[in-house]
mmJSON file of the N, C-alpha and C atoms, coordinates in Angstrom:
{"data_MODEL":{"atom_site":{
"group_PDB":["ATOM","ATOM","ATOM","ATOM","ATOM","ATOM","ATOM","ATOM","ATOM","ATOM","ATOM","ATOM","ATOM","ATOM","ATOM","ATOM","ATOM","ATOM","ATOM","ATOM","ATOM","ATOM","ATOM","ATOM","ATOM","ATOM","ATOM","ATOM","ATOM","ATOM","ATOM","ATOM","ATOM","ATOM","ATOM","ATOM","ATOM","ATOM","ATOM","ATOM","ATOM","ATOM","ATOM","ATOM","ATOM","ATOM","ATOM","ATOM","ATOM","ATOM","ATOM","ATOM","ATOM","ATOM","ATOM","ATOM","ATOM","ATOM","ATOM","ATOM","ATOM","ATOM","ATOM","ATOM","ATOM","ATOM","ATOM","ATOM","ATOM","ATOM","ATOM","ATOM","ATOM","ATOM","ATOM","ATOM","ATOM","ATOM","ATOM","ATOM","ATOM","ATOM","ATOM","ATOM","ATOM","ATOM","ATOM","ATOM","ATOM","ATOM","ATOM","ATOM","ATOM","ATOM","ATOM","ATOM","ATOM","ATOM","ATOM","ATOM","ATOM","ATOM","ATOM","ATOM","ATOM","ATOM","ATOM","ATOM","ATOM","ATOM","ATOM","ATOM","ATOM","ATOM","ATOM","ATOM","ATOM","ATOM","ATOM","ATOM","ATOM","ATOM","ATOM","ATOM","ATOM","ATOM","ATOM","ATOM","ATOM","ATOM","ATOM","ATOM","ATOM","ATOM","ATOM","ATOM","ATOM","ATOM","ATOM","ATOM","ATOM","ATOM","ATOM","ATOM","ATOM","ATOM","ATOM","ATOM","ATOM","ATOM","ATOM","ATOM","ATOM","ATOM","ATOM","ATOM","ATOM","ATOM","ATOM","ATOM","ATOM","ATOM","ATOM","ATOM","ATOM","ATOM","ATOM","ATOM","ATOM","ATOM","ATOM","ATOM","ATOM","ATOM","ATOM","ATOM","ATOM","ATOM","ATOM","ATOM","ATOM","ATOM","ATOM","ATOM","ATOM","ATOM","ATOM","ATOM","ATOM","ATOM","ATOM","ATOM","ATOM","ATOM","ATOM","ATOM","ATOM","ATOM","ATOM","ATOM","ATOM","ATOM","ATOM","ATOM"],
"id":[1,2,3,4,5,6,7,8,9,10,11,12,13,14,15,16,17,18,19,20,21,22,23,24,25,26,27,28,29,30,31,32,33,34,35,36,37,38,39,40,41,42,43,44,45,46,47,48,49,50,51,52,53,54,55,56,57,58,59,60,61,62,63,64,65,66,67,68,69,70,71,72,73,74,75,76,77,78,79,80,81,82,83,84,85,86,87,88,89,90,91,92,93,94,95,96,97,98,99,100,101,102,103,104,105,106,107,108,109,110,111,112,113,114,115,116,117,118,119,120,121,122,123,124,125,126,127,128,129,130,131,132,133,134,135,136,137,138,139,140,141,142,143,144,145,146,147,148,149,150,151,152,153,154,155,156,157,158,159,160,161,162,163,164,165,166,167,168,169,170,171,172,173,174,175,176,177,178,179,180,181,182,183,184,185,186,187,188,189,190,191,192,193,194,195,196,197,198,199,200,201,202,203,204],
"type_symbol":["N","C","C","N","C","C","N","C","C","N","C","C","N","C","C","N","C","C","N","C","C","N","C","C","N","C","C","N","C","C","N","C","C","N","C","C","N","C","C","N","C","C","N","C","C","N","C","C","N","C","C","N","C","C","N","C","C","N","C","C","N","C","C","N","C","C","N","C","C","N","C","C","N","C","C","N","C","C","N","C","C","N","C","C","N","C","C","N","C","C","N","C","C","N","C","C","N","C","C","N","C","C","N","C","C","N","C","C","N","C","C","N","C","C","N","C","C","N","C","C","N","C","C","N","C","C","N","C","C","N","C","C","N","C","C","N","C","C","N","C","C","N","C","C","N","C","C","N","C","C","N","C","C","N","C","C","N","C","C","N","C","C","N","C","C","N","C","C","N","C","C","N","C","C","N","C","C","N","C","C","N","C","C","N","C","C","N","C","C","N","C","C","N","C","C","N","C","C","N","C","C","N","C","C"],
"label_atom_id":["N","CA","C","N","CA","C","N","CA","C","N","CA","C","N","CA","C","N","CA","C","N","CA","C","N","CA","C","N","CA","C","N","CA","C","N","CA","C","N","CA","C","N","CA","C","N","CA","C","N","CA","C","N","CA","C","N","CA","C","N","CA","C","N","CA","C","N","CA","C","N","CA","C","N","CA","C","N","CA","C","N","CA","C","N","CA","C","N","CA","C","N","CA","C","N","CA","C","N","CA","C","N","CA","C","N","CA","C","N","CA","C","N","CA","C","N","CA","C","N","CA","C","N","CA","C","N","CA","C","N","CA","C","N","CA","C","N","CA","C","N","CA","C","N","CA","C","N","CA","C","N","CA","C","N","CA","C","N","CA","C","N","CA","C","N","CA","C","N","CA","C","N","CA","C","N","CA","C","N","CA","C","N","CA","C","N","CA","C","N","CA","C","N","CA","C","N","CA","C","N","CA","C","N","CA","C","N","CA","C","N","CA","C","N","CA","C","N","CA","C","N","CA","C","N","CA","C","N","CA","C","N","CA","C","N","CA","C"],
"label_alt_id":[null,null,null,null,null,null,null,null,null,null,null,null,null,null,null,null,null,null,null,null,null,null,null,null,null,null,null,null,null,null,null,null,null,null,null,null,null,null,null,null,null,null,null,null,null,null,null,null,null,null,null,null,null,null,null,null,null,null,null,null,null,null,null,null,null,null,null,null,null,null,null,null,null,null,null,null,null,null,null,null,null,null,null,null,null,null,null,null,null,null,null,null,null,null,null,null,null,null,null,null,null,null,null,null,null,null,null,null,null,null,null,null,null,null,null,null,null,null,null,null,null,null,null,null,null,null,null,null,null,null,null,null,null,null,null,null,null,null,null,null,null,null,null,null,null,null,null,null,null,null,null,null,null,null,null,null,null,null,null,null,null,null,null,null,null,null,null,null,null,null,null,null,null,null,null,null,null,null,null,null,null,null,null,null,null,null,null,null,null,null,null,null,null,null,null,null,null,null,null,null,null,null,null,null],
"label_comp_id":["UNK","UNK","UNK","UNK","UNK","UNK","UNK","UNK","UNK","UNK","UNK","UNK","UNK","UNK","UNK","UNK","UNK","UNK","UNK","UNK","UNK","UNK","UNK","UNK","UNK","UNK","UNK","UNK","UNK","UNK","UNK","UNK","UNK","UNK","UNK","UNK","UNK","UNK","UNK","UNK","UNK","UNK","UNK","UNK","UNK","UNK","UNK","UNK","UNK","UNK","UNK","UNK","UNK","UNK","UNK","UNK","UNK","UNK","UNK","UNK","UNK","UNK","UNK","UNK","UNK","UNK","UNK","UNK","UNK","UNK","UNK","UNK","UNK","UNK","UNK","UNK","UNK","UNK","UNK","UNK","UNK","UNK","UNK","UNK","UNK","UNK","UNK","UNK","UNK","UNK","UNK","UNK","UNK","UNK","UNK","UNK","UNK","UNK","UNK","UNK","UNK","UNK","UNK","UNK","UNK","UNK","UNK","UNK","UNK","UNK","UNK","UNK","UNK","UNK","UNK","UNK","UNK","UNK","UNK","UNK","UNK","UNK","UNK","UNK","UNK","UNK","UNK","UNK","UNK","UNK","UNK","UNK","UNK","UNK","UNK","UNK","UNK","UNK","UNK","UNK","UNK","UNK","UNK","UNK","UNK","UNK","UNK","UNK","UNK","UNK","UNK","UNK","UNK","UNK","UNK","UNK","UNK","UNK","UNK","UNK","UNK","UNK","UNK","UNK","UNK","UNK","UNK","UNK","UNK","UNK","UNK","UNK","UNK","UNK","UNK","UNK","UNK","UNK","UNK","UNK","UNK","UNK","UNK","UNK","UNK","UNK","UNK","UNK","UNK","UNK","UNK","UNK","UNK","UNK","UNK","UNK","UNK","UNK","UNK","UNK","UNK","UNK","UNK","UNK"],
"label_asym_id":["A","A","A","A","A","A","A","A","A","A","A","A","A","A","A","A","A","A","A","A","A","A","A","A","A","A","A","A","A","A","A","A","A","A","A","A","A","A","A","A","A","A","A","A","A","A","A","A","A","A","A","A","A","A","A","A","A","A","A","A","A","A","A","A","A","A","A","A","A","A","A","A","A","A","A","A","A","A","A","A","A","A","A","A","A","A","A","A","A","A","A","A","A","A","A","A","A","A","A","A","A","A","A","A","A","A","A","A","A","A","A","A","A","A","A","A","A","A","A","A","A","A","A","A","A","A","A","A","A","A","A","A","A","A","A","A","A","A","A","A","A","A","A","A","A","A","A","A","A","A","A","A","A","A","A","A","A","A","A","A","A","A","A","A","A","A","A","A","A","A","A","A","A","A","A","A","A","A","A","A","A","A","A","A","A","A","A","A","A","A","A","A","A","A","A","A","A","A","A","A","A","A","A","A"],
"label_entity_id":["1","1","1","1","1","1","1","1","1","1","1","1","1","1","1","1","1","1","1","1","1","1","1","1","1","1","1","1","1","1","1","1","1","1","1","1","1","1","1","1","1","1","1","1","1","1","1","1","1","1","1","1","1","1","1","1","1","1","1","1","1","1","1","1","1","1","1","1","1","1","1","1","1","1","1","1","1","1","1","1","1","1","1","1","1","1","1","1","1","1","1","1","1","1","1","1","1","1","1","1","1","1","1","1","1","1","1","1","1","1","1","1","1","1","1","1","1","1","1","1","1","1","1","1","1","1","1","1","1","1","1","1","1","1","1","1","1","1","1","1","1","1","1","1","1","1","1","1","1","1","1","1","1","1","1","1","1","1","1","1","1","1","1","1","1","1","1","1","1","1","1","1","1","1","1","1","1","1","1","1","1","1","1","1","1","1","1","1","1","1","1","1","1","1","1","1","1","1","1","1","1","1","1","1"],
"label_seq_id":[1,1,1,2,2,2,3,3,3,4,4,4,5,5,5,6,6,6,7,7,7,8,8,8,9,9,9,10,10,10,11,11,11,12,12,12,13,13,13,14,14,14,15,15,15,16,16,16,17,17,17,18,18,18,19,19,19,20,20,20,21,21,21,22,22,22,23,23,23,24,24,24,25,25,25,26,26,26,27,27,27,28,28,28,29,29,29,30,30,30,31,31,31,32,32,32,33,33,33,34,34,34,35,35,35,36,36,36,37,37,37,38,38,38,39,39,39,40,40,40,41,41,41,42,42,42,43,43,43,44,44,44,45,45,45,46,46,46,47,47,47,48,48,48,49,49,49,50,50,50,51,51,51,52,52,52,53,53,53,54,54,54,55,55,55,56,56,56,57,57,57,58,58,58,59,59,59,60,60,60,61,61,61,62,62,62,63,63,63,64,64,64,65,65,65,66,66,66,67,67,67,68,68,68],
"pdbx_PDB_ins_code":[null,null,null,null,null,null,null,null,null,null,null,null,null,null,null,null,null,null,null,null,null,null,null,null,null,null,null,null,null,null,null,null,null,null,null,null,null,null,null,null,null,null,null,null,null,null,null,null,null,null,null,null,null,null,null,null,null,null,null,null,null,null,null,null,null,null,null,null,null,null,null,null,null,null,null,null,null,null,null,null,null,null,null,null,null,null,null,null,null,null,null,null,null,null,null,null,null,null,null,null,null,null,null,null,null,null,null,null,null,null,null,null,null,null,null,null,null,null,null,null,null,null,null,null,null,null,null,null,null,null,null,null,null,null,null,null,null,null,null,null,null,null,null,null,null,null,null,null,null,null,null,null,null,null,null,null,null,null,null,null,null,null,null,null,null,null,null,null,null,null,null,null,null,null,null,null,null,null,null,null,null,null,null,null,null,null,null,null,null,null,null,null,null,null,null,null,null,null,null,null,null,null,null,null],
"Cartn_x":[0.819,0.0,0.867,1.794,3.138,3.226,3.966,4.338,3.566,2.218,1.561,0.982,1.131,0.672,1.881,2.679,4.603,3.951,3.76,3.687,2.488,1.382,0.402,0.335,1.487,1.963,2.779,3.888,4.975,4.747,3.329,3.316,3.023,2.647,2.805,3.78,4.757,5.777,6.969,6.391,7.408,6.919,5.718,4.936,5.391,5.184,5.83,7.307,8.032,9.567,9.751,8.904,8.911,9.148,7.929,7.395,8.3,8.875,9.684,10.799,11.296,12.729,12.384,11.448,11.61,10.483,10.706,10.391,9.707,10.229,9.614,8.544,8.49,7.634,5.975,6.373,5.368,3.83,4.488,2.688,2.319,3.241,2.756,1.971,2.585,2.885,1.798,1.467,0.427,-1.134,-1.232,-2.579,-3.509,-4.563,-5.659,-5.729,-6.452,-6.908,-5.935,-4.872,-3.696,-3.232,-3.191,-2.919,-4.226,-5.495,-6.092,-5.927,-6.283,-5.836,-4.722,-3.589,-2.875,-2.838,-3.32,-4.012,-4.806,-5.794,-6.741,-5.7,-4.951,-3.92,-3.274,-2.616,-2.333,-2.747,-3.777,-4.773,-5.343,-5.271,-5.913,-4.428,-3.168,-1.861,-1.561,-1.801,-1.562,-2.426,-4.338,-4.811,-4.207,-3.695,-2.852,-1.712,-0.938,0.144,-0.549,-1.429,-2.439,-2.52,-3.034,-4.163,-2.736,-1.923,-0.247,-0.139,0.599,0.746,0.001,-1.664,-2.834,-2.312,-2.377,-2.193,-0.816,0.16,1.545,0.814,0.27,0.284,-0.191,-1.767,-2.553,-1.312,-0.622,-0.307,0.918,1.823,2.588,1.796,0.845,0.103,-0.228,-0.599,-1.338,0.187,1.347,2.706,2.73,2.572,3.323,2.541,1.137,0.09,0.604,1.05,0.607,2.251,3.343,4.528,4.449,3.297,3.671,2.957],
"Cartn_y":[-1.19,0.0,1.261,1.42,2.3,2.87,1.824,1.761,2.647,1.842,2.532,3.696,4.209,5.625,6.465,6.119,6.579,7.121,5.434,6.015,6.627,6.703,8.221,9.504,9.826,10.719,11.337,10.561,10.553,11.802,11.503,12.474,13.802,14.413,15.71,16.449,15.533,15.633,16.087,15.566,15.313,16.556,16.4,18.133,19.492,19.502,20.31,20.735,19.6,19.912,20.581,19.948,20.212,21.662,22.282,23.645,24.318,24.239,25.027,24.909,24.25,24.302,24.703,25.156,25.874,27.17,28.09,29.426,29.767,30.014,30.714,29.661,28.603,27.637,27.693,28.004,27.952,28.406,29.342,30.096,29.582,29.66,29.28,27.43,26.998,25.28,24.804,25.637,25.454,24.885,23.922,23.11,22.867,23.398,23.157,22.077,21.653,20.168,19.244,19.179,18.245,18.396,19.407,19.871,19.343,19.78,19.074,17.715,17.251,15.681,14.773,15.434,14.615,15.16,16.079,16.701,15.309,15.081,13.9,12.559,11.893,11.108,11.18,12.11,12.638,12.39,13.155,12.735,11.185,10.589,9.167,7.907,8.821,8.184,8.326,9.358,9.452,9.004,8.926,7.945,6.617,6.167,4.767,4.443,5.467,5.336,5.73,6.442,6.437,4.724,5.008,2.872,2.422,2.002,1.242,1.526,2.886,2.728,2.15,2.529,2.238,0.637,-0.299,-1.585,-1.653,-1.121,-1.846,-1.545,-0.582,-0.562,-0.846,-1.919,-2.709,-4.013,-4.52,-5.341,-5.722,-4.484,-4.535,-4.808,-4.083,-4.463,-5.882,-6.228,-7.85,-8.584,-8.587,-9.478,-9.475,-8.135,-7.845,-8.232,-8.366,-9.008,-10.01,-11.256,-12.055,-12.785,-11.662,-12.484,-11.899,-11.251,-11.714,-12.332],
"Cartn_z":[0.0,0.0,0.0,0.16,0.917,-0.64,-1.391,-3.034,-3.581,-3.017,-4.257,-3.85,-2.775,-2.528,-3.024,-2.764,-3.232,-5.134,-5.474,-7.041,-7.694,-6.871,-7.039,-6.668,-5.862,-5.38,-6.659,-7.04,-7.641,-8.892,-9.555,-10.633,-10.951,-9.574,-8.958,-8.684,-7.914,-7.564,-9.12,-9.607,-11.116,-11.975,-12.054,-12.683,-12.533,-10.92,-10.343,-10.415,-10.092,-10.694,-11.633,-12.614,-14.33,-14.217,-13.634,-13.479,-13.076,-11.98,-11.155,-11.805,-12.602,-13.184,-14.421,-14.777,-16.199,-16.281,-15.845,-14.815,-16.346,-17.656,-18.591,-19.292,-19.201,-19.766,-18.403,-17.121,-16.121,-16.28,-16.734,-17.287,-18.687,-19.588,-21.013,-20.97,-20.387,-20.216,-18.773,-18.02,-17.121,-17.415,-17.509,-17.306,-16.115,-16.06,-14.738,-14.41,-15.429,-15.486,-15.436,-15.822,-15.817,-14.221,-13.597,-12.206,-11.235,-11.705,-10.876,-10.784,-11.645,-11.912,-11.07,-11.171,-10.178,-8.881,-8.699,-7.335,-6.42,-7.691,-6.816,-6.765,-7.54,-7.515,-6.466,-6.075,-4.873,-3.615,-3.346,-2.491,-2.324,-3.293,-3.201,-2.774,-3.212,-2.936,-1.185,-0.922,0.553,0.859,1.056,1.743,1.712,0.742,0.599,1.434,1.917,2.472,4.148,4.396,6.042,5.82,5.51,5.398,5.853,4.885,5.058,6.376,6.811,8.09,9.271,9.221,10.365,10.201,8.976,9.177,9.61,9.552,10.175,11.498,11.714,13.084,13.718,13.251,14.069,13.984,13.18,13.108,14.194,14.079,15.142,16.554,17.244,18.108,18.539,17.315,17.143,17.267,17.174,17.203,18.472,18.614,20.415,21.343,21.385,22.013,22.352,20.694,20.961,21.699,21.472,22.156,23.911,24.485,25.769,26.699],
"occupancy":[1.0,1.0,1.0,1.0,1.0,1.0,1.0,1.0,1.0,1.0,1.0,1.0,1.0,1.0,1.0,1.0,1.0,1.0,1.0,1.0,1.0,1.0,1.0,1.0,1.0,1.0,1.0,1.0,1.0,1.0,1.0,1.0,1.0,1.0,1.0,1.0,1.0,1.0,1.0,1.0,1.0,1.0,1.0,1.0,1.0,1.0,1.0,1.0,1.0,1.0,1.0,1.0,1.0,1.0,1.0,1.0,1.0,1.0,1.0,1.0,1.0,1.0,1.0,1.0,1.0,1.0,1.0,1.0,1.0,1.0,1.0,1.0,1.0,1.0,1.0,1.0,1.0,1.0,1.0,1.0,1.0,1.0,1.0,1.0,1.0,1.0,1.0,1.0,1.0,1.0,1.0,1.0,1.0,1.0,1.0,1.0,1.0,1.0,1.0,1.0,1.0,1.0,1.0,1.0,1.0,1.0,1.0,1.0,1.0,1.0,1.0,1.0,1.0,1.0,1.0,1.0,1.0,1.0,1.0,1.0,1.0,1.0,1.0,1.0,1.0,1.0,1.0,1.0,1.0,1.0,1.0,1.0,1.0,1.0,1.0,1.0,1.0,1.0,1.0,1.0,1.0,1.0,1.0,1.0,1.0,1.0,1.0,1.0,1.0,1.0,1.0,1.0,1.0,1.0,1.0,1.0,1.0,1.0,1.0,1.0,1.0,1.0,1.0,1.0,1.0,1.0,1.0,1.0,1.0,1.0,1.0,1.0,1.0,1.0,1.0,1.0,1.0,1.0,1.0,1.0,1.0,1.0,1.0,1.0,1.0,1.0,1.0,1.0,1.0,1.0,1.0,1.0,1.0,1.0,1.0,1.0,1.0,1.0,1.0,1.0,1.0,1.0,1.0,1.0],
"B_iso_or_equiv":[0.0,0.0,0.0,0.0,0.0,0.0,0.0,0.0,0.0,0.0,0.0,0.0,0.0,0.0,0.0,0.0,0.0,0.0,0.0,0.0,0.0,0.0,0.0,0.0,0.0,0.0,0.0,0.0,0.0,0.0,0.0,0.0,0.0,0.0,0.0,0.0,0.0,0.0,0.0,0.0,0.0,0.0,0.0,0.0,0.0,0.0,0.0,0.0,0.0,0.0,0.0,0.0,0.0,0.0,0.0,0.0,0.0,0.0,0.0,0.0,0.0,0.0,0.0,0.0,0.0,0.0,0.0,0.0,0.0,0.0,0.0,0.0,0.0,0.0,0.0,0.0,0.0,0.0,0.0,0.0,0.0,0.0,0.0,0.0,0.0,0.0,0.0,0.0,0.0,0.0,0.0,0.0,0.0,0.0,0.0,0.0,0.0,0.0,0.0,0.0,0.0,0.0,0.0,0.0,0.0,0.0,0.0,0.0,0.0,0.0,0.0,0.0,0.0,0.0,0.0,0.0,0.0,0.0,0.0,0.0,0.0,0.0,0.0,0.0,0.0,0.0,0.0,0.0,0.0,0.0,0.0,0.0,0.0,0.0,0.0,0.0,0.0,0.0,0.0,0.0,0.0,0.0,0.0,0.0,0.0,0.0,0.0,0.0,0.0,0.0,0.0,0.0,0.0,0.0,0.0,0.0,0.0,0.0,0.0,0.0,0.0,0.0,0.0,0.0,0.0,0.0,0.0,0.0,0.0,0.0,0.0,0.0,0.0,0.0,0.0,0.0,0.0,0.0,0.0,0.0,0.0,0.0,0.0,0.0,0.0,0.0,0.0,0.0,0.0,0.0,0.0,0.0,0.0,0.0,0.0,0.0,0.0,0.0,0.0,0.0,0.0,0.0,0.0,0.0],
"pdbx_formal_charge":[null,null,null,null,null,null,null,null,null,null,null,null,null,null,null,null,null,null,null,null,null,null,null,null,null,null,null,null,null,null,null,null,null,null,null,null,null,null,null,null,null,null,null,null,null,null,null,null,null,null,null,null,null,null,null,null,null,null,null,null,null,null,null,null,null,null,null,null,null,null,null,null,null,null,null,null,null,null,null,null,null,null,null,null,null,null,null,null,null,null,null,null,null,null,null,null,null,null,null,null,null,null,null,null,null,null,null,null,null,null,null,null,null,null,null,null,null,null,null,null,null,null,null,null,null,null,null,null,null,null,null,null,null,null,null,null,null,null,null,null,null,null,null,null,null,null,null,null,null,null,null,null,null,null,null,null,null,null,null,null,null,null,null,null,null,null,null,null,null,null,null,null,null,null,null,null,null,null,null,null,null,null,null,null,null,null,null,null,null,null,null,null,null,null,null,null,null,null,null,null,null,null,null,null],
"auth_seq_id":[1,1,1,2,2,2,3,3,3,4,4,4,5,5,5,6,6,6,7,7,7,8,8,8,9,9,9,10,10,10,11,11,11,12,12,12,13,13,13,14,14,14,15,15,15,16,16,16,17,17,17,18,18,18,19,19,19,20,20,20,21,21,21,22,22,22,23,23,23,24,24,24,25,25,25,26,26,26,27,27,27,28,28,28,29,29,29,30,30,30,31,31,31,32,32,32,33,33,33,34,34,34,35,35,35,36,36,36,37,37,37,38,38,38,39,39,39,40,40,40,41,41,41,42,42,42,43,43,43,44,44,44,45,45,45,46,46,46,47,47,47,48,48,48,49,49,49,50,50,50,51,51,51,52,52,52,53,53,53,54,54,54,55,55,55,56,56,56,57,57,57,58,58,58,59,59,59,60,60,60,61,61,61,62,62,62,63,63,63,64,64,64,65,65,65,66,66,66,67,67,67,68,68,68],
"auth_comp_id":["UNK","UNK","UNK","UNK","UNK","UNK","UNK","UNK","UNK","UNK","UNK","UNK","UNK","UNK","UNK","UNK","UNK","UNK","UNK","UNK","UNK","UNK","UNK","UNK","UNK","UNK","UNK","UNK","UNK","UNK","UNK","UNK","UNK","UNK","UNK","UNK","UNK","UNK","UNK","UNK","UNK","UNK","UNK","UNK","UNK","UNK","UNK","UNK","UNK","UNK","UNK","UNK","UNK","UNK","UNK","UNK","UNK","UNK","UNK","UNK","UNK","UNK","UNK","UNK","UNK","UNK","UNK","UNK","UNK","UNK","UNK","UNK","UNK","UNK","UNK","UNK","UNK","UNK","UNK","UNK","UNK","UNK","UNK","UNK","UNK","UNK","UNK","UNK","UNK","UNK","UNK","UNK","UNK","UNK","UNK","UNK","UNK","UNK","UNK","UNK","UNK","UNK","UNK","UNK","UNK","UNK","UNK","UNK","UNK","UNK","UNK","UNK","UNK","UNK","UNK","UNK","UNK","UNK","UNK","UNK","UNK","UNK","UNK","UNK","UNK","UNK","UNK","UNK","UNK","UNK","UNK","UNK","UNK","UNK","UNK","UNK","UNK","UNK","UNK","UNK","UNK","UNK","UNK","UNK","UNK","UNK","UNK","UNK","UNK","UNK","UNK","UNK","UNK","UNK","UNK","UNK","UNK","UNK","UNK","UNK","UNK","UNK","UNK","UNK","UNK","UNK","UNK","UNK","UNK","UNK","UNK","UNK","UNK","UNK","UNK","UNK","UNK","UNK","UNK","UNK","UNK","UNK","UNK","UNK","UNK","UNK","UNK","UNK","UNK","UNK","UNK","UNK","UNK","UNK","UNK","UNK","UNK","UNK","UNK","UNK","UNK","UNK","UNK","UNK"],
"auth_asym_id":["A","A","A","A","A","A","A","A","A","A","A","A","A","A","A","A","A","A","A","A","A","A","A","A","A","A","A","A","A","A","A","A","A","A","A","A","A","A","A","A","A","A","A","A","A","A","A","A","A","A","A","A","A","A","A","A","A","A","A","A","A","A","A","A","A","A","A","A","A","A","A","A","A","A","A","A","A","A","A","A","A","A","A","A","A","A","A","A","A","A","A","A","A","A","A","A","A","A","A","A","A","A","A","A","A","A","A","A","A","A","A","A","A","A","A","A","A","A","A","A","A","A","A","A","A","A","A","A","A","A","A","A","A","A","A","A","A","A","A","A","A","A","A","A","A","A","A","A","A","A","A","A","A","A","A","A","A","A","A","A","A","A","A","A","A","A","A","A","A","A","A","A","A","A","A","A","A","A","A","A","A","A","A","A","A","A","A","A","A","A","A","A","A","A","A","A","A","A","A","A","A","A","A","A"],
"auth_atom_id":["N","CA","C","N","CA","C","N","CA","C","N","CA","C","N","CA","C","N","CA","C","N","CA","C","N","CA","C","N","CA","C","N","CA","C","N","CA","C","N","CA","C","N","CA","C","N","CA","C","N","CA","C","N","CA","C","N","CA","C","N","CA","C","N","CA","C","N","CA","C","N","CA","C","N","CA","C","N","CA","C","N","CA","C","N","CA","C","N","CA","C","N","CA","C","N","CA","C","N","CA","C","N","CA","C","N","CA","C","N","CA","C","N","CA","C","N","CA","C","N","CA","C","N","CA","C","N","CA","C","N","CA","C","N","CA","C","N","CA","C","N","CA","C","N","CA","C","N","CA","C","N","CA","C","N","CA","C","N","CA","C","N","CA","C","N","CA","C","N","CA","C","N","CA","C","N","CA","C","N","CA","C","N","CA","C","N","CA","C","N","CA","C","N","CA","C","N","CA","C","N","CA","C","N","CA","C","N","CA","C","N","CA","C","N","CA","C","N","CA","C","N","CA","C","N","CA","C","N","CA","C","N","CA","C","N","CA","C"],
"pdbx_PDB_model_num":[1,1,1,1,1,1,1,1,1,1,1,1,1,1,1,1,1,1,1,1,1,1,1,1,1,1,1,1,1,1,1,1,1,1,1,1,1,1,1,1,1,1,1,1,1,1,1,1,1,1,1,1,1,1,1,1,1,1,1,1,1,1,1,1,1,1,1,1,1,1,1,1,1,1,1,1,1,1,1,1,1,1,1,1,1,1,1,1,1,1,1,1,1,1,1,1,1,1,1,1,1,1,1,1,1,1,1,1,1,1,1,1,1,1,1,1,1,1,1,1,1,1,1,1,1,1,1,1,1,1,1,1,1,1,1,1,1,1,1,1,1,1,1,1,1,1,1,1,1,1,1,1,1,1,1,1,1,1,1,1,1,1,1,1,1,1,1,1,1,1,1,1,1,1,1,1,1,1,1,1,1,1,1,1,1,1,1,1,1,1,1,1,1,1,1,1,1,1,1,1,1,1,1,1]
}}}
């Protein structure tokens, strides 16, 4: 779950770069919709990586329970 919040995250992350490293292309080359878009990707990548963690962390619980 970790992964794959990592690699829905990832294409925002990469957009953005894009953007910021090419200062005269930013405004000309700026898309809403392409921005919203991995906006929600985004958002749906980090709920993925919450979930990942909440389960390591019932799970750790559930080990340690059960070793004492």
């Amino acid at each position: 779950m970790k992964t794959i919040g990592y690699g829905l995250c990832s294409p925002l992350c990469a957009y953005l770069l894009f953007l910021i490293s090419d200062y005269d292309s930013f405004v000309a080359k700026f898309n809403l919709l392409i921005f919203m878009v991995y906006i929600l990707l985004t958002s749906i990548g980090a709920k993925c990586i919450i979930v990942a963690v909440k389960l390591l962390d019932m799970y750790s619980c559930n080990v340690k329970g059960l070793n004492q």
